[in-house]
N, C-alpha and C positions, 0 to 999 in steps of 0.2 A: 239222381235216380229217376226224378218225377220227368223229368227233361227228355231223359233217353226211351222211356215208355212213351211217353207223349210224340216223340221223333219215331220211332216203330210203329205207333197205332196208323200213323200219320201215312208211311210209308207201306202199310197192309192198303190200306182205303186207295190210297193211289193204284197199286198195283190193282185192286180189284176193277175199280174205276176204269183204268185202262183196259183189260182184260174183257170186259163190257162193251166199251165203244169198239173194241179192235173185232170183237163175235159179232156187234150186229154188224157192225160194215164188211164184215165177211161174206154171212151168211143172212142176208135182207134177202128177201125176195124168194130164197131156194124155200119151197113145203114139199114135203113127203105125200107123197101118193101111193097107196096101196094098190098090190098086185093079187091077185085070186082067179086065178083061169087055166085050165087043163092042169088041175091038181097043186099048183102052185102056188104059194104064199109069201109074201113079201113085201115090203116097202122101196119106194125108188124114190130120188131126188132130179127136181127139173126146175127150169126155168122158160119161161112163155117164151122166149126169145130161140131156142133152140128146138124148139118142135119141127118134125119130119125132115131131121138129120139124121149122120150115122149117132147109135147109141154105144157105151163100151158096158158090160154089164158084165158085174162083179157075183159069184157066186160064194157064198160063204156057209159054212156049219164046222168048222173045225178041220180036223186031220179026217175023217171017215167020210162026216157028212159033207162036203165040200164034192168030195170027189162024187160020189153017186147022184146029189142031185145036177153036177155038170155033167155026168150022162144020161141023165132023166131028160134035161135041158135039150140034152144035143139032140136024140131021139123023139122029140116032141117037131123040134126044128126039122 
C-alpha cells in the first residue's frame, strides 16, 4: 500500500513538473498588453518580434456579446 501511494505521489509531481516546463517554454516571452481606445476594452498577446505585421484579432463575450462588439469593431474600422 505504502509503495503504490509513494509510486502516485511520485507520478502527480512529475506530471506537474512537466506541465511547468512544457507552459513556460510555450508561453516565455508572450505578456498581455491592454487595449482601451474608441470605447473598447481588452487585453492582447504579442511578441517584439512581430510588431508592424498583419494582426488576426479574436472577438469574444459569448453568444450575444461577441456578435455586437464585432459590429461595434467593424464600424469603428
Amino acid at each position: 500500500m505504502k509503495k503504490k501511494l509513494i509510486i502516485l505521489i511520485g507520478v502527480l509531481i512529475a506530471l506537474i513538473l512537466c506541465y511547468l516546463v512544457v507552459d513556460y517554454a510555450l508561453f516565455s516571452g508572450i505578456r498581455s498588453k491592454s487595449i482601451n481606445e474608441n470605447g473598447f476594452q481588452g487585453s492582447y498577446f504579442t511578441k517584439e518580434n512581430i510588431e508592424n505585421k498583419t494582426a488576426v484579432i479574436l472577438i469574444g463575450g459569448g453568444v450575444w456579446g461577441g456578435d455586437y462588439w464585432a459590429q461595434e469593431f467593424a464600424q469603428k474600422v
